[in-house]
TIDO-333558 format. One record per residue (C-alpha): residue in three letters; x, y, z. Coordinates in steps of 0.02 Angstrom, whole numbers, plus 32768, in hexadecimal, padded with zeros to 4 digits. Last residue first. Example, Ala and Ser with C-alpha at 12.3 -4.5 7.8 and 13.67 -1.06 7.14 Angstrom:
SER82AC7FCB8165/ALA82677F1F8186/
This chain:
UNK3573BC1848A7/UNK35D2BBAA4903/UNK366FBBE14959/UNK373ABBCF4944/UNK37C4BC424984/UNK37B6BC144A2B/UNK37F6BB4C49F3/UNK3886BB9B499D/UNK388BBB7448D4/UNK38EFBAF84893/UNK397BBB314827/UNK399ABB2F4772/UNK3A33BAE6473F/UNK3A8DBB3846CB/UNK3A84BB1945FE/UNK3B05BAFE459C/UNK3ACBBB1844F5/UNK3AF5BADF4440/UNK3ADEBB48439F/UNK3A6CBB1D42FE/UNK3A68BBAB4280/UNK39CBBBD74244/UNK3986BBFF4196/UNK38E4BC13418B/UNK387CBBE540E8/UNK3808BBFD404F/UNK37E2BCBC4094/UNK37A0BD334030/UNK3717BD6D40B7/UNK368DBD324060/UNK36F9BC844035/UNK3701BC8A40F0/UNK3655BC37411B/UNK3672BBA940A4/UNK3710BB514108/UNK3795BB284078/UNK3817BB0B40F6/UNK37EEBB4A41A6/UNK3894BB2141CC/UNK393FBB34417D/UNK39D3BAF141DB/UNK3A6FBB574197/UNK3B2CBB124161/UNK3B9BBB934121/UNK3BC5BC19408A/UNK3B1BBC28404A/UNK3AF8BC063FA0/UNK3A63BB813FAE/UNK3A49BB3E3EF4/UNK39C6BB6C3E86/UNK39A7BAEA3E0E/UNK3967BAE03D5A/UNK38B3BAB13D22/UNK3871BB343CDC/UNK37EEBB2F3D65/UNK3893BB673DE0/UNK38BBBADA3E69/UNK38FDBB1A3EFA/UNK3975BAF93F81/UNK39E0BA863F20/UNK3A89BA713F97/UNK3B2EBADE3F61/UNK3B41BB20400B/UNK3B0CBA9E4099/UNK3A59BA8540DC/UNK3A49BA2C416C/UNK39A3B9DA41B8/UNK3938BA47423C/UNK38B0BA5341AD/UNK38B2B9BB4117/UNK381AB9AB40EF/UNK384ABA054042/UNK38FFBA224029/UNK3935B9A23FB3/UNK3872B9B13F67/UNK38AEBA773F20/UNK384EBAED3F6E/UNK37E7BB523EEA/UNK37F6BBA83E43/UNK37E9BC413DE9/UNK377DBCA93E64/UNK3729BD293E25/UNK3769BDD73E53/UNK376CBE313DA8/UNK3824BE0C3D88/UNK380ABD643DA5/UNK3825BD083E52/UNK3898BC993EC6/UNK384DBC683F74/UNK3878BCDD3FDD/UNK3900BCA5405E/UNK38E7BCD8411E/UNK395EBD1541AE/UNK39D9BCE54232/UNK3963BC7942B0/UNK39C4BC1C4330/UNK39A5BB63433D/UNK39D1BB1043F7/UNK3A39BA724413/UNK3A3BBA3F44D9/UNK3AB0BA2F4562/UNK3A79BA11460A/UNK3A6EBA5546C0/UNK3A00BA094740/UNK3952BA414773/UNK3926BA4F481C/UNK387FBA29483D/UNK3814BAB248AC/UNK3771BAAA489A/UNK375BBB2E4820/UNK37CFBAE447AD/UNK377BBA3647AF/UNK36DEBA884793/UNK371CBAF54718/UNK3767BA4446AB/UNK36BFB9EC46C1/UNK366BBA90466D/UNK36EEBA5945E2/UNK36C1B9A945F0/UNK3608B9B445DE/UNK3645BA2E453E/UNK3684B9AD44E5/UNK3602B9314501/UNK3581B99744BB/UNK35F4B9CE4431/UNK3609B9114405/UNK3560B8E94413/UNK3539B9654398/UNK35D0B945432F/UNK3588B8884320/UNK34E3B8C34301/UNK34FCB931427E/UNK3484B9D1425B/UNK3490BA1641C1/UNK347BBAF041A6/UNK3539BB0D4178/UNK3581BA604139/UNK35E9BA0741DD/UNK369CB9E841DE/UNK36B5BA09426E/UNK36CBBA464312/UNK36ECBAF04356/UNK36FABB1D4407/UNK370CBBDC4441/UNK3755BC1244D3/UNK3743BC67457C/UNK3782BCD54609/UNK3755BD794654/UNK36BBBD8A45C9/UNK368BBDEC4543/UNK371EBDAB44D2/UNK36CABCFB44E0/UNK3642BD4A4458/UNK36D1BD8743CF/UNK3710BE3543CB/UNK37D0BE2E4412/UNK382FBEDE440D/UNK38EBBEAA43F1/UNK396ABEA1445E/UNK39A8BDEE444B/UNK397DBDB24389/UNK38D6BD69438C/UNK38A7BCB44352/UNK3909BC4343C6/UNK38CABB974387/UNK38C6BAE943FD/UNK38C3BA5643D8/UNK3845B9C643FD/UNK388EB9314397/UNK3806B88043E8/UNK386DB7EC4405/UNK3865B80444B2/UNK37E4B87144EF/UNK37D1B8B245B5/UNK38ACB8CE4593/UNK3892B93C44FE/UNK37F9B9824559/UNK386BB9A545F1/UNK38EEB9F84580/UNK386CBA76452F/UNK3858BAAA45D7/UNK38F1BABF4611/UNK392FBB1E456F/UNK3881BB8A4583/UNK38B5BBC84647/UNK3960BC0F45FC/UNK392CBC564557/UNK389DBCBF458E/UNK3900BD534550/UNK392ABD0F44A9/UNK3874BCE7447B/UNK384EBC444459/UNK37F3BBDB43E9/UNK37D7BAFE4410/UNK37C4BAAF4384/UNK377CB9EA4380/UNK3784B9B442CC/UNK37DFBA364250/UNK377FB9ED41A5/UNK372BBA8F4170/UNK3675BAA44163/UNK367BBAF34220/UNK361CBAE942B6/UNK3618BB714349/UNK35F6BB734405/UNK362ABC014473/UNK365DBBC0452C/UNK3663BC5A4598/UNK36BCBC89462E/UNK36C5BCF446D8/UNK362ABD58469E/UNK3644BE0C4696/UNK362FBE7F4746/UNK36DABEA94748/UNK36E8BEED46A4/UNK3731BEDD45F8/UNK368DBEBC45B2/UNK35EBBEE445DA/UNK35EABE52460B/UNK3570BDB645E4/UNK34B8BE0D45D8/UNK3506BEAE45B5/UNK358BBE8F453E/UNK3503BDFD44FD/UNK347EBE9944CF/UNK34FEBF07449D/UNK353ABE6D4408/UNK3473BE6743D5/UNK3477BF1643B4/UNK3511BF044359/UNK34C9BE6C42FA/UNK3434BEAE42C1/UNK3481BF3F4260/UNK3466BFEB42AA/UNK33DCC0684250/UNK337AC07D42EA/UNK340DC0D94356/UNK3466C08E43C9/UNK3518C0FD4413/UNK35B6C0AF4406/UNK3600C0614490/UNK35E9BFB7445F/UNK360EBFB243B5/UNK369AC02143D1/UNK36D8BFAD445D/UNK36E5BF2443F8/UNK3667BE8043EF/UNK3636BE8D435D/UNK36A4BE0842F5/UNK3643BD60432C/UNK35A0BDB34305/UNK35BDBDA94245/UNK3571BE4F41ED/UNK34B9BE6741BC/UNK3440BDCA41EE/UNK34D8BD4C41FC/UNK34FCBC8941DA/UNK3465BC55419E/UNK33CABBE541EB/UNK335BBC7641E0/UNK3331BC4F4290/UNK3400BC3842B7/UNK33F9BCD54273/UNK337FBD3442CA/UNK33A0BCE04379/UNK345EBCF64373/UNK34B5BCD1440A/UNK3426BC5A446B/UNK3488BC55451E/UNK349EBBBB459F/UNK34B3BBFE463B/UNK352ABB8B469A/UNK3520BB9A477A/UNK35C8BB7847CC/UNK3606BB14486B/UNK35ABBA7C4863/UNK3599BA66479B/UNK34FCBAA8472C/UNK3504BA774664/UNK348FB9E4466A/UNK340DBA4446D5/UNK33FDBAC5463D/UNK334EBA5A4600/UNK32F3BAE8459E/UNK3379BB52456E/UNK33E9BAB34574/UNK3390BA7844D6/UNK338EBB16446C/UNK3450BB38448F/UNK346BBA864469/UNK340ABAA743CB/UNK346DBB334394/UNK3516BB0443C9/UNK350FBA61434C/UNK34BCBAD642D8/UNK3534BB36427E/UNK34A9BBAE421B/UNK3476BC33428B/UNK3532BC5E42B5/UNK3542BC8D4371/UNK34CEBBF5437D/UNK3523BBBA4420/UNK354BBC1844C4/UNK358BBBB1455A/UNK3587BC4245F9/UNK3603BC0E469F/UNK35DCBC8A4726/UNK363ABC3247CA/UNK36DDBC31477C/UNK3760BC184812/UNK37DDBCA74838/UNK3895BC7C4809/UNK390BBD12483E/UNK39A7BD5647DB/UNK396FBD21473C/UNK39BFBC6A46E0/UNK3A4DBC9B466F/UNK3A3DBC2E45D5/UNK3A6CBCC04553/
C-alpha cells in the first residue's frame, strides 16, 4: 500500500478546486478570491489554477443542481455521448475532465487539491484514494508536523481497484481536504482562515517536493473506510431516531460493541453490534442523511511509510 512509483517526476500543473458543493463555502469563497488575486497560490517551480467546481450550485448556494458532482467523475460519465437532456452535473464533470485531464492520461494535471466542508465534527480531513496512498501519507505527515496541536488524519475512502469518481480522480495525483464542522451555506472565519492556511502549506509541501527534499520515513495512523450505517427507520422509510449524543462529535474516536449508537424517538437505545472496535466519521453530517448514511465506519491501521527520495537535479524545471 505505501510503495512509492518507480520514478518521481515533479508536479508542475497543481489545480486547487473549491465549491464542488455549492453550499460548503470555505472552498467557495477562496475559490472566488484567488480567481481574482491567484498570486497567493503560485510557488517557484509550479503554476496553481484555482478552479470554480460548481458554478450553478454554489450560485444557488446548495449542494447539487441534479446529482452530487463529487460522484461523476467515472468513465461512463465521461465517455458517454451529450445529449440536451443530461443533468448539470455530468456536463459540468466533461467540462473539468477536459479542462483538468481528461482523465487517466498523460496530458492530466499532475495534482489537484479539492476543497470541501462538512457539518460533522471530523476537524482537519485529509481523503485519499488508495492509489495515491504513498505521496498523500507524506503529505498529510508534513501538515501534522507544520501544526502541532492541530489532528489532521488521514481517510482512505476507496477500496484498491475500484473505479474512483470524485474531482482529484481526474488528475495524476491529488486529494481532497475536509474541515469542519461548519452548517451547509455559513461561512466561518476561523475554518476560513484555517483552510487558507491549510492549503498554503500543502502547495508548500509540492514545492518542497519539486525541489528536491528528501523526505524521511515515518509511521503514521491512517482510517480505512469499510462501509456506512443507516440511521434506523420505520417500515415506511422514516427515520425512527437519530445519533445517539455518546456518539455525536465524536468522529475518529472509538466505538466498541455494545456502545449507544443511536437514540430511537421512543426513547430506547440502539447499541453498536459489531463484533470489533471501528472509528466512525462523518457522524451525523446532513448531506448523507439523502444518501442513508448516519455514519462511516473505518478501521484505524498503522503505516510504515518509506522514505521518499529527493528528486535528481535534471529531473526538475520550472514551468
Amino acid at each position: 500500500m505505501c510503495s512509492l512509483p518507480g520514478s518521481r517526476e515533479p508536479m508542475l500543473r497543481v489545480a486547487v478546486t473549491g465549491g464542488t458543493h455549492g453550499n460548503e463555502m470555505c472552498g467557495v469563497y477562496l475559490a472566488r478570491y484567488w480567481l481574482q488575486s491567484p498570486g497567493e497560490l503560485q510557488r517557484p517551480s509550479f503554476s496553481a489554477m484555482p478552479v470554480l467546481a460548481n458554478p450553478a450550485a454554489t450560485a444557488a448556494c446548495c449542494r447539487y443542481m441534479d446529482r452530487d458532482l463529487n460522484r461523476t467523475f467515472t468513465l461512463t460519465f465521461l465517455g458517454s455521448t451529450a445529449t440536451p437532456d443530461d443533468p448539470y452535473e455530468v456536463k459540468r464533470a466533461r467540462e473539468l475532465n477536459q479542462l483538468l485531464g481528461p482523465k487517466g492520461t498523460g496530458q492530466a494535471f499532475d495534482f489537484i487539491l479539492d476543497l470541501h466542508n462538512t457539518t460533522a465534527n471530523t476537524g482537519v480531513c485529509l481523503i485519499s484514494e488508495a492509489s495515491h496512498s504513498s505521496f498523500n501519507l507524506h503529505l498529510c505527515h508534513y501538515l501534522q508536523l507544520q501544526n502541532p496541536g492541530l489532528p489532521c488524519r488521514l481517510l482512505q475512502y476507496d477500496a484498491p481497484g475500484t473505479e474512483t469518481y470524485s474531482v482529484e480522480s481526474v488528475s495524476k495525483n491529488g486529494i481532497c481536504l475536509e474541515l469542519g464542522p461548519q452548517p451547509q451555506g455559513v461561512l466561518r472565519a476561523d475554518l476560513f482562515s484555517r483552510m487558507r492556511t491549510l492549503v498554503a502549506s500543502i502547495l508548500d509541501f509540492i514545492e518542497l517536493f519539486n525541489q528536491g527534499m528528501d523526505f524521511p520515513a515515518f509511521e503514521m495512523d491512517i482510517y480505512r473506510n469499510l462501509g456506512s450505517v443507516d440511521f434506523p427507520r420505520t417500515t415506511d422509510g422514516d427515520l425512527a431516531g437519530t445519533v445517539h449524543p455518546q456518539l455525536q462529535d465524536h468522529d475518529f474516536e472509538p466505538l466498541r460493541p455494545g456502545e449507544p449508537i443511536f437514540k430511537l424517538f421512543s426513547g430506547e437505545d440502539v447499541l453498536y453490534a459489531g463484533d470489533s472496535i471501528v472509528y466512525p466519521v462523518f457522524v451525523n453530517e446532513a448531506a448523507y442523511y439523502e444518501k442513508h448514511v448516519a455514519f462511516l465506519k473505518t478501521e484505524k491501521i498503522r503505516v510504515s511509510v518509506p522514505a521518499l527520495p529527493g528528486l535528481t537535479p535534471s529531473s526538475t524545471q520550472t514551468p
